[in-house]
C-alpha positions, 0 to 999 in steps of 0.5 A: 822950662818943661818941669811944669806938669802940664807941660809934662802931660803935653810932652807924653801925649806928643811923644804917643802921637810920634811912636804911633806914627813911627809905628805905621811908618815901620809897617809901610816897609816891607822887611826883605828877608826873615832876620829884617822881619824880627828885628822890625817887629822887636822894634815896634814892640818896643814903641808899644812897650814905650807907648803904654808906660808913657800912658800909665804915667798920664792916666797918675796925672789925670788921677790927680791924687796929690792935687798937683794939677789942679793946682798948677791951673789955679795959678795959672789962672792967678788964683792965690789965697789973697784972690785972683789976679790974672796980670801978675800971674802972667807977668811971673810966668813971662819973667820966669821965661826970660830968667831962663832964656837970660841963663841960657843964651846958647841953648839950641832946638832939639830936632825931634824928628830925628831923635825919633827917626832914628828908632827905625834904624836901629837895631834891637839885640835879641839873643840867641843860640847858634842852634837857633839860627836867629828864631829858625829852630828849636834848641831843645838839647837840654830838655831832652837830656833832662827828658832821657834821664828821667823815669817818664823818659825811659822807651816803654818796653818789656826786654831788659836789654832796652832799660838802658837804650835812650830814643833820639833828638829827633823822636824826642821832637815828636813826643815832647809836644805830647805830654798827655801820652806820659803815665799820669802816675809818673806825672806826680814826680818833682822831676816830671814837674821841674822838666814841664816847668823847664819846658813851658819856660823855654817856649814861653822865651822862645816864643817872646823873641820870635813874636813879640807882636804876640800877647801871651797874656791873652792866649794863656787867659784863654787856655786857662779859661778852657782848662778850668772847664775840662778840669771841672768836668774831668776831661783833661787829656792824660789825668783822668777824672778832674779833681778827683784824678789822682794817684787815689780815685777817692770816688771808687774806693772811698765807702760811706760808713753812714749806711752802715750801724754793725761790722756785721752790716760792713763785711757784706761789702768784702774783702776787696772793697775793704781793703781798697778803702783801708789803703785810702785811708792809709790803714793796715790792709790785712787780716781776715774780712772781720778784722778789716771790717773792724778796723775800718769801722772804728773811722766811723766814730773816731779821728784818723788823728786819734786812731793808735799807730798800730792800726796804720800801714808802714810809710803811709803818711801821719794821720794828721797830715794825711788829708792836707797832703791829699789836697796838696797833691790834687793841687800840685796836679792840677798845677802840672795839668795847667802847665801842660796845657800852656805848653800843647798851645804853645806847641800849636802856635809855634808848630812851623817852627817844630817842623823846621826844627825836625827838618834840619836835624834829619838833614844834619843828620845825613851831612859830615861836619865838614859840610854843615860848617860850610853849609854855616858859612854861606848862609851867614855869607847870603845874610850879610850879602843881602844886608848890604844889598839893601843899604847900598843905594841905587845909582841911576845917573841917566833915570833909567825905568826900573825893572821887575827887579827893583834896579834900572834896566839895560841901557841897550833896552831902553834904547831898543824900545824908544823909551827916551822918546816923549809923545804928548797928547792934547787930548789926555790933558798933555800927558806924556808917554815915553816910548812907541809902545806906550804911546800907541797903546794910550788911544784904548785906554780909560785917559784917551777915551774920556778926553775923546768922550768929553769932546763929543767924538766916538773913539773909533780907529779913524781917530788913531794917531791923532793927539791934537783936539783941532785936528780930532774936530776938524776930522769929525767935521769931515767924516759927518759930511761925508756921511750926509752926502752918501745918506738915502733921501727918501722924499728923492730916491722912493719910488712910487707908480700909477696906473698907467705905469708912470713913474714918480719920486715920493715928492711928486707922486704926493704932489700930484695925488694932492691936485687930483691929476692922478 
């Protein structure tokens, strides 16, 4: 039934829809403690994982590269090489359904939401060592012997008696973040590069479980980015001079033998530039300034490759190889520089984490072995504690508020504020408000006073206690005639006087200036 690829693109595109929908669920929990937080992020990195697999499976069939889709809508049309006949197709397909169904009479609806509820319960293995305490710290023991056993590793002093001194675990968690402090000659080792390899590995893996919310691909896109640049203009922290940094700076030794016709002309350079571009060259260094002149001129016109052997130094490289294997090595050093730029980032990125990790060494470092493994326990103890914490389910029989903490308050303090006292007020709209205190702290807030508004009543004090809308009109009523009996009346209550000292109210002074009588 579902073989059909039109019904695949209409399963793929349903089953996006859902693991975007789990995801925003997923979100919406807030994890209690480090371990839930982790798994729930491994858990959505997972559906993303799913979600873009499932997409580029669509994005092959919406191709169409084999024909296979449209295809299948011609004949869903009833196109055939004959024509087109709408009526058979459809009785074909309806009889194709029945066929199905006649096979398979007990087949049942698979309740789908479930199968994908059940994504968020569940739990994804992620590995780690007992020294990384489930993502909290750095176990960087083998890269440290790695790091102490090399020539790079070695305490830069000049007393004999610390060659064979090493620094600690906990020096080393200040210095391997720090790679350009290292002697870039000591850099161009096998072993300094499988150690950086070694290193930029651990933290990549490290990294991937402990944010796989992260994409690494973008970050290490950008450090490249930054690093090619800084290459190009030589500012690498630690090598130098860009690509030509090196174990020869070719820009200070190498001379242009253009400006020069005789060896006469090229001994004024001396003895020692000489020499610093013979041994660039991998040509014997001695003798007197003549002969070095000479035998460096000789590369003017001639190959290294064709030079005789006797003008070489001992243990330099052939001279066939010699520029290969210069360029092999500016290679492999900007390959190390790149490496170590990954890992300075990485560093930067998981810098908490490297601050914990220095932390706990120094404390286990002042505790006994006794104490750090019942130091162990408990922490495994307070974890699975709160596990159980958060599946067990509330049992509130009696529906007792909730407190600050997430559980039912006291029965003693739900029967000391009243709260199982109901007030309903007409005026909010027959709201109700369990307890004394709420209720008597409703008639000043927004509910209470735009029922008040909406009758045409001011909220004032004289209306306390009051939930009725007749009681609230008949009270209005009685406070307006009230205000209308105690109100001045100028007309009445002004007085005025005439000349001989009579008295009038404003009505009957008007009256008699009006006739004339005063």
């Amino acid at each position: 039934m579902s073989s059909t690829l039109l019904e695949t693109t209409r399963a793929s595109h349903e089953e996006v829809e859902r693991l975007e929908r789990l995801i925003v669920k997923e979100f919406q929990n807030d994890p209690t403690s480090s371990k839930d937080r982790l798994l729930q992020s491994h858990r959505v990195r997972n559906m993303i994982d799913t979600i873009v697999t499932t997409s580029h499976k669509l994005v092959d069939i919406y191709e169409d590269k084999d024909q296979a889709r449209k295809d299948e809508i011609a004949a869903l049309g009833g196109q055939t090489a004959s024509g087109t006949n709408v009526f058979s197709a459809f009785y074909d397909r309806l009889k194709e359904i029945r066929e199905y169904h006649r096979r398979h009479p007990a087949s049942r609806v698979v309740d789908v939401d479930e199968q994908y509820d059940a994504l968020l319960k569940e739990e994804p293995v992620i590995e780690f060592t007992g020294e990384e305490a489930h993502g909290k710290y750095l176990d960087l023991h083998e890269l440290y012997n790695q790091y102490i056993n090399a020539k790079f590793g070695m305490p830069r002093s000049d007393k004999k008696e610390s060659e064979d001194s090493h620094i600690e675990y906990s020096t080393y968690l200040n210095l391997f973040s720090q790679p350009q402090k290292i002697n870039w000659k000591l850099k161009l080792t096998r072993q300094y590069r499988e150690y950086t390899q070694n290193l930029l590995e651990y933290l990549v893996y490290f990294f991937q479980r402990t944010e796989p919310l992260q994409d690494l691909d973008k970050i290490f896109s950008k450090v490249v980015t930054e690093f090619e640049e800084q290459w190009k203009d030589g500012k690498v922290p630690g090598w130098g001079g860009g690509q030509e940094n090196g174990p020869v700076p070719a820009q200070d030794t190498s001379i242009d033998l253009d400006y020069y016709t005789t060896v006469e002309e090229l001994m004024q350079v001396g003895l020692e530039k000489l020499k610093e571009a013979l041994a660039s060259l991998g040509l014997k260094t001695g003798g007197t300034l003549q002969q070095r002149a000479e035998r460096l001129f000789l590369t003017k016109h001639t190959p290294l490759e064709k030079l005789e052997k006797k003008h070489f130094a001992k243990g330099s490289q052939l001279p066939v190889q010699n520029g290969a294997a210069a360029l092999k090595e500016n290679i492999n050093s900007k390959e190390v520089a790149l490496m170590e730029a990954k890992v300075i980032k990485l560093c930067t990125l998981l810098s908490e984490t490297i601050e914990r990790t220095k932390e706990n060494v120094e404390k286990k470092q002042a505790l006994t072995y006794e104490e750090m493994e019942s130091e162990r326990q408990e922490e495994e103890m307070q974890a699975e504690s709160e596990s159980d914490d958060d599946d067990q389910q509330i049992y509130n029989p009696l529906k007792l508020p909730m407190g600050w903490d997430g559980k039912p308050i006291p029965y003693w303090l739900y029967k000391l504020h009243g709260l199982g006292q109901e007030f309903k007020c007409e005026i909010c709209g027959n709201y109700s408000y369990w307890g004394r205190r709420a209720y008597e702290r409703h008639f000043k807030e927004f509910r209470h006073q735009h029922g008040m508004r909406c009758l045409n009543i001011p909220n004032t004090k004289n209306f306390n206690e009051i939930t009725s809308i007749e009681e609230a009109k008949e009270l209005w009523k009685r406070i307006q005639a009230r205000q209308g009996i105690n109100k001045w009346r100028p007309d009445l209550e002004e007085e005025y006087e005439d000349k001989e000292g009579n008295i009038y109210n404003k009505k009957t002074f008007t009256d008699l200036q009006r006739q004339g009588l005063i």
